[in-house]
N, C-alpha and C positions, 0 to 999 in steps of 0.2 A: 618377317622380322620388323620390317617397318612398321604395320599396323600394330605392333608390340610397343613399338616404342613411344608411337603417337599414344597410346591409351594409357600407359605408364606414363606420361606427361602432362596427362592429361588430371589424372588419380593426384600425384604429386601436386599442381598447381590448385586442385580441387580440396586439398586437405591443408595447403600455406594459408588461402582466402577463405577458411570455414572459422568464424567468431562463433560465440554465446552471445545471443541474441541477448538484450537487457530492454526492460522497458521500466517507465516510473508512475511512480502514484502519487498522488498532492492532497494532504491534508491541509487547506485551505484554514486559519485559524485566526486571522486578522483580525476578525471583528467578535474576540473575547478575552476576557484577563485569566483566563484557566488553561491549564496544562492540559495534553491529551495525548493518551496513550491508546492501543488497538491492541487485543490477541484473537487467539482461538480458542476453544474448550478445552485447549491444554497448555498452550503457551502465550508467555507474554511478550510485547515488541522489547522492552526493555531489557529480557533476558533467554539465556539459552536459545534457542534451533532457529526462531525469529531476527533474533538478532544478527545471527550468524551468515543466516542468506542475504539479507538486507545488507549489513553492515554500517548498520544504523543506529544512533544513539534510543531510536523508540518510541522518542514520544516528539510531538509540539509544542513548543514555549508558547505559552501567551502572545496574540499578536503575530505570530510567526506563518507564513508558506512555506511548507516543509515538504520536500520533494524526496519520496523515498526510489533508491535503485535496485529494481529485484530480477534477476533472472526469471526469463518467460518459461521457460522449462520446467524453474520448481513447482513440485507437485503439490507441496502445502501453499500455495499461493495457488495454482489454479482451481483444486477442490474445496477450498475450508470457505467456514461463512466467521467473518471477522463480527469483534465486537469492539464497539469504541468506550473508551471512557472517558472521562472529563478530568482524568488524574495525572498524576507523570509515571505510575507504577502499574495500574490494570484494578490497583486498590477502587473500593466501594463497587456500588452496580453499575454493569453494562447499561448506558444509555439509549443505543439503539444495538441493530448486527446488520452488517451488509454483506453483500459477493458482489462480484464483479468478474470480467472474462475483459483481459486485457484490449485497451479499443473500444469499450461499452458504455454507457451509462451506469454507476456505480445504482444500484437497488437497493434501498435502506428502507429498517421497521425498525419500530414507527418513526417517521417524522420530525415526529415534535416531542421533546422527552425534557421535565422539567422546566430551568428555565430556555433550554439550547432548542433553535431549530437543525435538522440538518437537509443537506441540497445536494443528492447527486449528480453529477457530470461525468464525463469522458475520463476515468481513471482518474475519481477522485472524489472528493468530500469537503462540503463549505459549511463550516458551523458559527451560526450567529447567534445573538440572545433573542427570544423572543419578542422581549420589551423594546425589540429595536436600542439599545444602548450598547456600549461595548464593557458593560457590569456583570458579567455571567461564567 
């Protein structure tokens, strides 16, 4: 009976101190005057199934570190390969696409797209102009 009650006590304190693990991502965007928004091949950050895990407006204002909060567990965040735009909607073409594995060096193709470089780091993405200005 004892050893019943210790592991029912056990179960009990193990399920009060179980959280959803959350981690973030940083669209780094200080050094341009353009909006920036990210989907997948189906959705956009600014609307529907994106938005709703996020709980995030979508995109980056001009000039903005924009720190997005997603659940590690969701599955369209750990399989999909993202694609950034330079817009506040997902309007015009995808710039570059990256993945990333929460903890990593974000992997982005290509580079250099138009006038934008982009720079992956540790769960995230730093978009400058090429021409070194903050005009892009």
């Amino acid at each position: 009976m004892r050893i019943l009650v210790v592991i029912i006590s056990f179960l009990i304190s193990s399920i009060a101190v179980a959280q959803v693990e959350r981690a973030s991502f940083i669209f780094d965007n200080r050094d341009t005057s353009s909006y920036l928004s990210y989907g997948t091949w189906i959705y956009c950050s600014t609307s529907g199934y994106l938005r709703d895990i996020t709980g995030d407006v979508g995109y980056a204002a001009p000039g903005e570190y924009h720190v997005i909060s997603y659940l590690t567990d969701s599955l369209i965040i750990k399989k999909s390969r993202f694609y950034l735009y330079m817009t506040q909607d997902c309007s015009g073409p995808a710039l570059t696409k990256f993945t990333f594995t929460n903890g990593s060096v974000v992997n982005l193709d290509p580079v250099d797209s138009g006038p934008y470089h982009f720079t992956g780091f540790v769960n995230g993405v730093k978009i400058t102009c090429r021409d070194g200005s903050k005009n892009c």
